[in-house]
N, C-alpha and C positions, 0 to 999 in steps of 0.2 A: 630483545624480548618481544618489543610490539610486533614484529617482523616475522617471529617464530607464530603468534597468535593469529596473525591475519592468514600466515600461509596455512597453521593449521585449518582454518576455517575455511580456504576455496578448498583444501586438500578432503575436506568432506563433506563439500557439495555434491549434491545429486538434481537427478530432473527425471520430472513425473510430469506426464503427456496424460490428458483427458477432459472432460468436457465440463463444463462449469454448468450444475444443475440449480443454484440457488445464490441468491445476494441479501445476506445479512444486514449491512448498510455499507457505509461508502470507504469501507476499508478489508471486510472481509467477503470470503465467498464461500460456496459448498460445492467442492469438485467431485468427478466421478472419475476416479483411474483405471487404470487395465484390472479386470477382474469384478469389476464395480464394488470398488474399495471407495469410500465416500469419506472423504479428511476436508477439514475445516483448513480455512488458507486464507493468515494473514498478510495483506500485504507489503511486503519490506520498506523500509526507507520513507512511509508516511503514515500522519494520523487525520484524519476525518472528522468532521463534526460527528459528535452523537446524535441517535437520532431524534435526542428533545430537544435538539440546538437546533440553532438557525442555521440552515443549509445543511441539515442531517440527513434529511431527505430526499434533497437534490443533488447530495453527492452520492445515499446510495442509488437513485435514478438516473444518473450520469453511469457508473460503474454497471450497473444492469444494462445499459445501452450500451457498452463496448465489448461486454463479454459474457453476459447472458447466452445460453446455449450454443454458444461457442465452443470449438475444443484450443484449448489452450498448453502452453508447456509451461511449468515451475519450476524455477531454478529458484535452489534453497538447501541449507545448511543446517535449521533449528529448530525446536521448535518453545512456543513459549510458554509460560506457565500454568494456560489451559490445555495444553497438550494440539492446537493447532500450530501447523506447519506451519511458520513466517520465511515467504518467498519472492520474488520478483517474480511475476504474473507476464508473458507474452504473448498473443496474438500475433501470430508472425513474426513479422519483425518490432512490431509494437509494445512498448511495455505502459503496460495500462497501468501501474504505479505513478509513472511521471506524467503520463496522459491526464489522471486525476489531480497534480499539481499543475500541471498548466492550464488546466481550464476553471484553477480557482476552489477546486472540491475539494482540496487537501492539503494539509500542513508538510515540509520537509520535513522530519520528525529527527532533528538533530540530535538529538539525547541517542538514537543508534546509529550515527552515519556512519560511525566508524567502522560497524559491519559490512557496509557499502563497498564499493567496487571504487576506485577514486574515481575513476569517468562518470558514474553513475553519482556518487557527489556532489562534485561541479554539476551534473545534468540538473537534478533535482534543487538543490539553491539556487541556479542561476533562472528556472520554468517559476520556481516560488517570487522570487526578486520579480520578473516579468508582471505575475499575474497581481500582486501587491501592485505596481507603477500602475500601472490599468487598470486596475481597480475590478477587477471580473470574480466572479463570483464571492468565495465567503468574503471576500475582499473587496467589495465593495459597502462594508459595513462600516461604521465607525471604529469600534473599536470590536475587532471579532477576537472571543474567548476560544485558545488554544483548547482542544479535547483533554489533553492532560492534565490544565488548569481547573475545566469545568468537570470534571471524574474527582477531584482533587474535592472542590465543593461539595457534591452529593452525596460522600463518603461519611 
């Protein structure tokens, strides 16, 4: 059954090539696709501080530094209960998802890895594991509150 679920879910993968016009904070963005079709694009496989948390700000300023008016491609399958696309975000060969867990700006957001790719998995816990030993960005707090945890509070 899990087997049938995963494959249905690469089975209706799509990719949408276009330019990143806008960064919401340090997990979403505002793309422009072919036709200047403008979809809100969460990105897959992590969560971000908000941006009334500590380092909310600095991860969406991280994220605006690697794909602010860039054109990028989305590879993605869903979307979620606001009606944005949740995708894996690439610059090239880059994926600015795992880019924002290894410099410390974002959480592996385990509660969906299961959507993930298994390479993409392993990538992103092992970049999270790193940036935790080192202590680099939200990670160098004492005790840094998951975005889940702290959305969970203000509710």
């Amino acid at each position: 059954m899990a087997f049938l679920l995963l494959y249905a879910s690469h089975a209706l993968a799509a990719e949408l090539a276009g330019k990143v016009v806008g960064v919401t904070d340090g997990d979403t963005i505002t793309f422009l696709s072919a036709g200047n079709v403008e979809e809100k694009i969460r990105l897959a496989g992590i969560d971000a501080p908000e941006k009334a948390q500590p380092f909310g700000q600095a991860a969406k300023q991280k994220l605006s530094d690697l794909v602010y008016g860039h054109q990028v491609v989305v590879d993605w399958s869903k979307r979620d209960r606001y009606g944005r696309i949740v995708g894996k975000v690439l610059i090239g060969d880059q994926d600015a998802c795992l880019e924002q867990v290894k410099s410390g700006m974002a959480w592996h957001y385990v509660k969906y890895s299961v959507e993930q790719s298994p390479d993409d998995r392993s990538a992103y816990a092992a970049a999270e594991a790193t940036a935790r030993s080192t202590r680099i960005g939200l990670w160098s707090e004492t005790a840094p509150v998951p975005p889940w945890d702290w959305r969970h509070t203000k509710r």
